[in-house]
N, C-alpha and C positions, 0 to 999 in steps of 0.2 A: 336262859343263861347267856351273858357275853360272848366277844367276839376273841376264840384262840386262833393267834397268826401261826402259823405252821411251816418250817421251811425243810428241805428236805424231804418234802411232801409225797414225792415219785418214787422216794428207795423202797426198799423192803423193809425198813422201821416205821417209816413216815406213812406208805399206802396202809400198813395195817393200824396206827396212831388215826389219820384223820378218821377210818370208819370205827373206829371203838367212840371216840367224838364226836361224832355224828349220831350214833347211837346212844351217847351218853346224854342226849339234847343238847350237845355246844353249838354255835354255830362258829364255822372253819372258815379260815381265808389260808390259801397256799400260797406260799411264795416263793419264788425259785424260778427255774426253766421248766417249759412242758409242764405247764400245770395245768394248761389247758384240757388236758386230755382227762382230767377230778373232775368227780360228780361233786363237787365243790367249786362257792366261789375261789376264782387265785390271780394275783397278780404277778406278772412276768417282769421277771429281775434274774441279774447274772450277780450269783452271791461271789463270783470271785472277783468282782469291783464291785466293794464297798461303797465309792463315793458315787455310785450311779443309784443309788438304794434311796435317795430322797427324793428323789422323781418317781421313785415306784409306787414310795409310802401316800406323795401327795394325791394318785390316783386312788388311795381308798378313803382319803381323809374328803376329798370330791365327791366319793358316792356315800359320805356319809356315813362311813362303819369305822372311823379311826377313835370318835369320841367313846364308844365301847368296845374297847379291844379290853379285855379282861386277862390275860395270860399270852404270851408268847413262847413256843417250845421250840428250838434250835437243834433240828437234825441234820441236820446239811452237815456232809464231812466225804471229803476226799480222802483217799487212804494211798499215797504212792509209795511203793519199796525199791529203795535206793539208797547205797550205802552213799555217806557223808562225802566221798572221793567222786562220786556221779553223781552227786543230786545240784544241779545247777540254780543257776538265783531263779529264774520261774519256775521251781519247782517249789521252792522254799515259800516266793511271793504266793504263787495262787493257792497254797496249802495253807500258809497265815491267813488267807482273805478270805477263803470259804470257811473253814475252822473256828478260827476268833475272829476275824476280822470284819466279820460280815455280820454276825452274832451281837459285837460290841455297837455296833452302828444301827442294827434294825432296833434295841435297847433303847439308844440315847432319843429316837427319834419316838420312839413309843413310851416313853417312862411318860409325861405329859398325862395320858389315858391310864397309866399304870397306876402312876399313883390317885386316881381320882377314883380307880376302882378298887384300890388296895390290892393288884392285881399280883399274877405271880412270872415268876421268869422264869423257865427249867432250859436247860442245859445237858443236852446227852453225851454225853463224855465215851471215856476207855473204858477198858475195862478195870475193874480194882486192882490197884496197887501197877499198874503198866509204867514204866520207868527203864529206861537205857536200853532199848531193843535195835538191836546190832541192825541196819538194813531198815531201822524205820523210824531214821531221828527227824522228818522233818511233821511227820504222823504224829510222835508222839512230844516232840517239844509243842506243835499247836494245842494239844491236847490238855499241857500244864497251862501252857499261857490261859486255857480255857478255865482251867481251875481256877486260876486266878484271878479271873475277870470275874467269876461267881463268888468267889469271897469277899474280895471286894466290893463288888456291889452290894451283897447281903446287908456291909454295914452300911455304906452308906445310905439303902433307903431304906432300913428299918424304920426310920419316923417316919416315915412319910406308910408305913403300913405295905409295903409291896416283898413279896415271899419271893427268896431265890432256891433253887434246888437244881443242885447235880445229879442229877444219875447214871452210873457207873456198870454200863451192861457186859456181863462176860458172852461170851460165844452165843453170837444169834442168829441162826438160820435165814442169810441174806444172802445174795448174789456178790455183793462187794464182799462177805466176808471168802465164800469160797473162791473168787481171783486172790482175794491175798494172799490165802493160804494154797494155792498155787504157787504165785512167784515166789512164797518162798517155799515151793520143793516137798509141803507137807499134805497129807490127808487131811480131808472136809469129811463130816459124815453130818449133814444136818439134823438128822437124828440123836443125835449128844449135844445139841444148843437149845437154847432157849428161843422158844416160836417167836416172830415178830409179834402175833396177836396178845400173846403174853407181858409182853413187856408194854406192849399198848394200852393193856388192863392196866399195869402196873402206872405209867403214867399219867391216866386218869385218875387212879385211886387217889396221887400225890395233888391234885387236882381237886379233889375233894374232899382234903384234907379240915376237920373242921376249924373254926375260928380261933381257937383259943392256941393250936400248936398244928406243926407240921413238920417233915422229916426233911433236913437244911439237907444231907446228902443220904441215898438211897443205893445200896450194891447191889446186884442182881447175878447171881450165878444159875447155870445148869444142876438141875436137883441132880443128886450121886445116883450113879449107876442107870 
């Protein structure tokens, strides 16, 4: 199987993503901070500058693995809580740059491989339906801009054969999710989310989706009770 680039790769979506991957016989590239530390190849890149991300990319296109990159999944996301009266411009900037900003740009420099493999893009978004949360507009306005970088792209490289997919995970037992749900003041119980390893299967499956159709956007909730 091709080569999926992985960003995001150290959270608690991404460590349980690359080894369902691994498992699935992909072969993994991480990319982000500390990805050294993946039983994975990874290149070291700071996704909250974007325009440093083509120096990253040319060191795999040097060892030779950018001509088969087969899929790219975009987990990298910073979550800050900050009402709109306290969130200052680097709050805003490096929240657009790791969230889309950094997503649109590992994209443009990989579509080349993308489309030669008819490859696919997935994008791990909010959760369903998240829209106007008091204390997390700079969170969740990245999150649409992210929407929209996935719609848009869908059309445009439909000819060219290259699949985009959002997935839209509800409550997933992470570490970034229990500080959020601290600052703002509420109970965690990772036991009512949905396991990282789970939703890892889930983006695999999207991933092996066969030729003829695939699911453009994917929700994922905590099964009731």
């Amino acid at each position: 199987m091709g080569n999926v680039l992985v960003t995001g790769a150290t959270g608690g979506i991404g460590v349980a993503l690359v080894g369902a991957l691994v498992e699935a016989g992909h072969d993994v590239t991480a990319v982000g901070r500390g990805v050294g530390r993946l039983d994975v190849r990874g290149i070291e890149a700071d996704l909250a500058e974007p325009g440093t991300l083509a120096s990253a990319v040319e060191k795999l296109e040097e060892a030779g693995r950018l001509a088969d990159v087969q899929a790219l999944v975009h987990c990298a996301g910073i979550s800050p809580v900050a009402a709109v009266a306290d969130a200052d411009p680097e709050t805003w900037r490096r929240t657009l740059a790791v969230n889309v900003g950094s997503a649109a740009e590992l994209v443009r420099l990989t579509l080349p491989a993308l489309r030669r493999s008819r490859g696919h893009v997935i994008f791990v978004n909010a959760a369903p339906g998240m829209s106007g949360v008091p204390r997390w507009s700079a969170f969740v306005a990245s999150k649409a801009a992210l929407r929209e970088l996935a719609d848009s792209l869908r059309e445009e490289e439909a000819v060219f054969g290259v699949r985009v997919t959002t997935v839209y995970p509800g409550a997933t037992a992470t570490e970034l999710l229990g500080e959020v749900r601290s600052a703002f003041g509420r109970p965690h119980d990772p036991e009512k989310c949905i396991r990282p390893e789970t939703l890892a299967e889930m983006i695999c499956w999207v991933l092996s989706a066969p030729t003829d159709a695939y699911p453009c956007e994917l929700s994922v909730l905590p099964s009731p009770g």
